[in-house]
VOGU-3710 file (C-alpha; in Angstrom, 3 decimals, decimal comma):
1> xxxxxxxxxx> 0,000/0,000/0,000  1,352/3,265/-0,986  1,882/5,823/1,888  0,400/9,655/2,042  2,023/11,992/4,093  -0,796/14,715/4,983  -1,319/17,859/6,239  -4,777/19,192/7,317  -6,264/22,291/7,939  -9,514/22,265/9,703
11> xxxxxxxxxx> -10,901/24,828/11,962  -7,492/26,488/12,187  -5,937/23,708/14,034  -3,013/21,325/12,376  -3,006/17,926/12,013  0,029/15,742/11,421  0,111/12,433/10,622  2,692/9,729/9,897  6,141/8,959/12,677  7,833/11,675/9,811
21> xxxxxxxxxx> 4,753/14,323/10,394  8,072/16,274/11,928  9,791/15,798/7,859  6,775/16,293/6,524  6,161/19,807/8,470  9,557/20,913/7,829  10,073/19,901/4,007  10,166/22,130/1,605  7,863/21,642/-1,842  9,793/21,955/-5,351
31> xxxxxxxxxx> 9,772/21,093/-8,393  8,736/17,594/-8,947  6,905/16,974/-6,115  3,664/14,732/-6,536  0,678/16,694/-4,282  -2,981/14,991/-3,509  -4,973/17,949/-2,843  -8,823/16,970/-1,559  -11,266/19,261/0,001  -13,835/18,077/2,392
41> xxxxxxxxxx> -17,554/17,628/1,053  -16,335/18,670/-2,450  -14,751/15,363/-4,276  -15,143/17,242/-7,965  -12,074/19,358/-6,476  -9,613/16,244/-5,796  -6,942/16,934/-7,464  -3,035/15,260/-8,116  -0,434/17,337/-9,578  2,831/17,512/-9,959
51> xxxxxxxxxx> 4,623/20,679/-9,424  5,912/22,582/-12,556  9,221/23,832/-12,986  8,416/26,872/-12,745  7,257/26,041/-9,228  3,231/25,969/-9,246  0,489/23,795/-9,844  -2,838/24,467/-11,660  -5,940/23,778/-9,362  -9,920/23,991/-9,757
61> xxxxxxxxxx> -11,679/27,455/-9,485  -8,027/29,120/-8,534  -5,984/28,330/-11,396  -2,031/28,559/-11,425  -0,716/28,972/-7,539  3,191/29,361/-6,194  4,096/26,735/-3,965  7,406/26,243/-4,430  9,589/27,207/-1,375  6,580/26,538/0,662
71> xxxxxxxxxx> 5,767/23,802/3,445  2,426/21,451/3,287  0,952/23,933/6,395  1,599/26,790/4,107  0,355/25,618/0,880  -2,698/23,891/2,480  -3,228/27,301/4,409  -2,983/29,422/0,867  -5,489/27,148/-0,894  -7,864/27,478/2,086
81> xxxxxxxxxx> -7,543/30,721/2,088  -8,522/31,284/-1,730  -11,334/28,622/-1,630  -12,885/31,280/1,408  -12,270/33,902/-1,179  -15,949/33,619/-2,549  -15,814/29,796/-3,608  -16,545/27,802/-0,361  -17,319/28,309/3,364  -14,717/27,345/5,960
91> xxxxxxxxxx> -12,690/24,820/3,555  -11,273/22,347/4,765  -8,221/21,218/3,036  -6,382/18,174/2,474  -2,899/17,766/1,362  -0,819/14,569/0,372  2,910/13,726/-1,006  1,789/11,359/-2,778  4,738/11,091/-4,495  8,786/12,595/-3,527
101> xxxxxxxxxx> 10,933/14,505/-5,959  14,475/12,694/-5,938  16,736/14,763/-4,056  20,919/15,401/-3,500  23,219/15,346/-0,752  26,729/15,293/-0,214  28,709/12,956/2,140  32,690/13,565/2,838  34,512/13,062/5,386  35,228/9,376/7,136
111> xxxxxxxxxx> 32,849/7,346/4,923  34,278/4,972/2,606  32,349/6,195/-0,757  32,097/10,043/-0,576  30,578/11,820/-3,197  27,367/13,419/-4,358  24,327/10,942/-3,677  20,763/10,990/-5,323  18,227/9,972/-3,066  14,522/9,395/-2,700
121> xxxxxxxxxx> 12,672/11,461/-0,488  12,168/9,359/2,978  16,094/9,165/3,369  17,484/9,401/6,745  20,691/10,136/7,739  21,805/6,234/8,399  20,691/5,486/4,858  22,751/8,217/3,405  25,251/6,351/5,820  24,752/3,174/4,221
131> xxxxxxxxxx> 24,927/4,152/0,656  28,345/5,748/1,301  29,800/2,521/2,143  29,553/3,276/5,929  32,249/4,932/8,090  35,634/4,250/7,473  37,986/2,722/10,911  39,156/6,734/11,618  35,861/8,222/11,663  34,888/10,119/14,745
141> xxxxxxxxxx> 32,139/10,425/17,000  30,473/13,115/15,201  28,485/13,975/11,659  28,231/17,750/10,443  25,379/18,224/8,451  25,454/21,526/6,864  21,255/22,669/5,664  20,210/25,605/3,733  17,695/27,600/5,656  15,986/28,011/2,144
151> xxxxxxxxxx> 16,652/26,601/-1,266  17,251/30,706/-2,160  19,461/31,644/0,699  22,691/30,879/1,169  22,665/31,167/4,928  23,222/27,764/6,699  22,150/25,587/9,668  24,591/23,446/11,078  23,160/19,894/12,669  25,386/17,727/14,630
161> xxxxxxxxxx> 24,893/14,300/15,181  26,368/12,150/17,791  27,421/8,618/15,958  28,297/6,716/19,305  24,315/7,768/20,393  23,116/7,059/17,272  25,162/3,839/16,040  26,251/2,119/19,537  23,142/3,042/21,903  20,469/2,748/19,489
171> xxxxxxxxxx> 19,075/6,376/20,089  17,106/6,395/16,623  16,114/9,992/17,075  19,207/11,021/15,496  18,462/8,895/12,489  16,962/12,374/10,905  15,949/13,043/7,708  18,470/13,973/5,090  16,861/17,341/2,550  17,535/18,836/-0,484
181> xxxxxxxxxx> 21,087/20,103/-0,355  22,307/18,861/2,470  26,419/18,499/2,882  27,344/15,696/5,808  30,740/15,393/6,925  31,876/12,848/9,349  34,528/13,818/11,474  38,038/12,203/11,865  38,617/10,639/15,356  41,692/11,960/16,932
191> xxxxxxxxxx> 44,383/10,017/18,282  46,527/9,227/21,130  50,001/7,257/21,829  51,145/4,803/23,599  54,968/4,250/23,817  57,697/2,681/26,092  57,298/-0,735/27,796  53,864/-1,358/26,988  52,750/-4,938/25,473  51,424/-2,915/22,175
201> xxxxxxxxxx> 52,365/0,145/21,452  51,138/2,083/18,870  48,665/4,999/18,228  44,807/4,342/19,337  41,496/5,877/18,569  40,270/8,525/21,214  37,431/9,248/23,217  36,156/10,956/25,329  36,241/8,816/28,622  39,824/7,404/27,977
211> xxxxxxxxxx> 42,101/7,601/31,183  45,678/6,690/31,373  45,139/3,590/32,649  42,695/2,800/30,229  45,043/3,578/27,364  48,162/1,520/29,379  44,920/-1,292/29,128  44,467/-0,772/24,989  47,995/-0,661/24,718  48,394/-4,410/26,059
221> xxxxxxxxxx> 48,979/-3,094/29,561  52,839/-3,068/31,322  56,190/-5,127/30,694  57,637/-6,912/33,123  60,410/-3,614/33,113  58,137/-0,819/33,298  58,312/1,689/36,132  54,188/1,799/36,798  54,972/4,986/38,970  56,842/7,244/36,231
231> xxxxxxxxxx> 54,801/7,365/33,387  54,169/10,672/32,021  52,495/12,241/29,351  53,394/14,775/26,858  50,763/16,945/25,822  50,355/20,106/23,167  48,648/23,187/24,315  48,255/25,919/22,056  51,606/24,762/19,761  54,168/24,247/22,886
241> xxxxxxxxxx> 54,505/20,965/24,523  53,720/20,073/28,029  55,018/17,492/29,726  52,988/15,708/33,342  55,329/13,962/34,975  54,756/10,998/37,316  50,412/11,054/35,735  48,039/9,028/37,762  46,384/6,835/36,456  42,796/8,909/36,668
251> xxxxxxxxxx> 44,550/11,958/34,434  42,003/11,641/31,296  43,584/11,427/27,859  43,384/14,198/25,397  43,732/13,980/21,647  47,370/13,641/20,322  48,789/13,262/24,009  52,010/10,595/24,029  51,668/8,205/27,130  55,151/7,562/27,750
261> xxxxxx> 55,599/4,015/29,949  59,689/4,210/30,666  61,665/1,537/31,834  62,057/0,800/35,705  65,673/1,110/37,277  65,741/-2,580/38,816
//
């Protein structure tokens, strides 16, 4: 069964239906878009149109009408408005997408297929996800998205979306819908290393609740020669390096610190 994704207008009071009524409110009609337009008590006016080029659509006793740039509230409340104009008392109007215009988005960033995607119109942000291959192993623990306030403005919204909510804890909110336009970027994670007499050293992938002794842990923990007591970690701050001497093992780990494990004197 094909889905309708409505607005209505009755009384002055909106109605929203569908779990993506909050899309559905916010997105923007252009050209291509398939509308169902009824009107209660008056089936002759049922009408399905696409919307021209040019941004309008041709309906009963009005004729051509702008919609383009406009959400379903506001087009619904325009029609309603001209049907009181002398046609029909207290109107109450009906509008459908019956029908999505294909739109584009960008993806860069820590995905493994960036580019320029063309999408249908229910796409969310994990299905943009998906169709860019997915993150790559360096990706971070946050997406940019980047949304014109209006396809004729160049002025910008910027969205962040946490990744370790969305992807590890399940938190589906921040699965939102990907518009027209959009530009997603998924952040690089930043780093850390782990050096000295440690089992593994190397550099690891931070975050945000990493300690020293839970880096010591990712790093294969301590040799049998390393002095637990001296480690120390050198740190940048503002293009000079710091260095903590004798760290506990509490001190939380910043990006691009060096955990430095030396070697014990007996």
């Amino acid at each position: 069964m094909k889905k309708y994704h409505f607005v209505i207008i009755f009384m002055g009071v909106l109605i929203l239906s569908n779990p993506f009524h909050s899309y559905c409110q916010d997105y923007i009609i252009g050209e291509g878009d398939v509308l169902k337009i009824t009107v209660y008590d008056h089936d002759d006016l049922t009408t399905v149109t696409r919307v021209s080029g040019e941004g309008t659509i041709i309906f009963p006793l009005i004729g051509k009408i702008e919609v383009k740039g406009l959400t379903l509230i506001q087009i619904a409340e325009k029609i309603s408005k001209l049907l009181a104009d002398g046609y029909i008392i207290n109107p109450q109007v009906n509008i459908f997408i019956q029908e999505f215009r294909s739109k584009k988005a960008f993806i860069m960033g820590e995905v493994n297929k960036p580019g320029l995607y063309v999408l249908p119109g229910q796409t969310t942000f994990l299905a943009l996800l998906s169709e860019a291959g997915g993150l790559t192993k360096d990706a971070g623990d946050k997406a940019i998205i980047k949304r014109k306030t209006n396809p004729d403005s160049s002025a910008e919204n910027i969205i962040t979306v946490d990744l370790k909510m969305l992807i590890e804890k399940g938190d589906t909110s921040l699965d939102i819908p990907i518009m027209d336009s959009d530009s997603v970027y998924i952040t690089k994670a930043g780093v850390f290393y782990v050096t000295g007499e440690v089992k593994k050293p190397d550099a690891y992938k931070f975050e945000e609740d990493t300690t020293v002794i839970k880096a010591i842990t990712m790093a294969g923990g301590f040799t049998d020669k390393a002095s637990k007591s001296r480690v120390k970690i050198i740190r940048k701050s503002e293009g000079k390096e710091k260095v903590i001497e004798k760290a506990s093992m509490d001190e939380p780990v910043l990006p691009d610190d060096v955990i430095v494990v030396p070697e014990s004197f007996f």
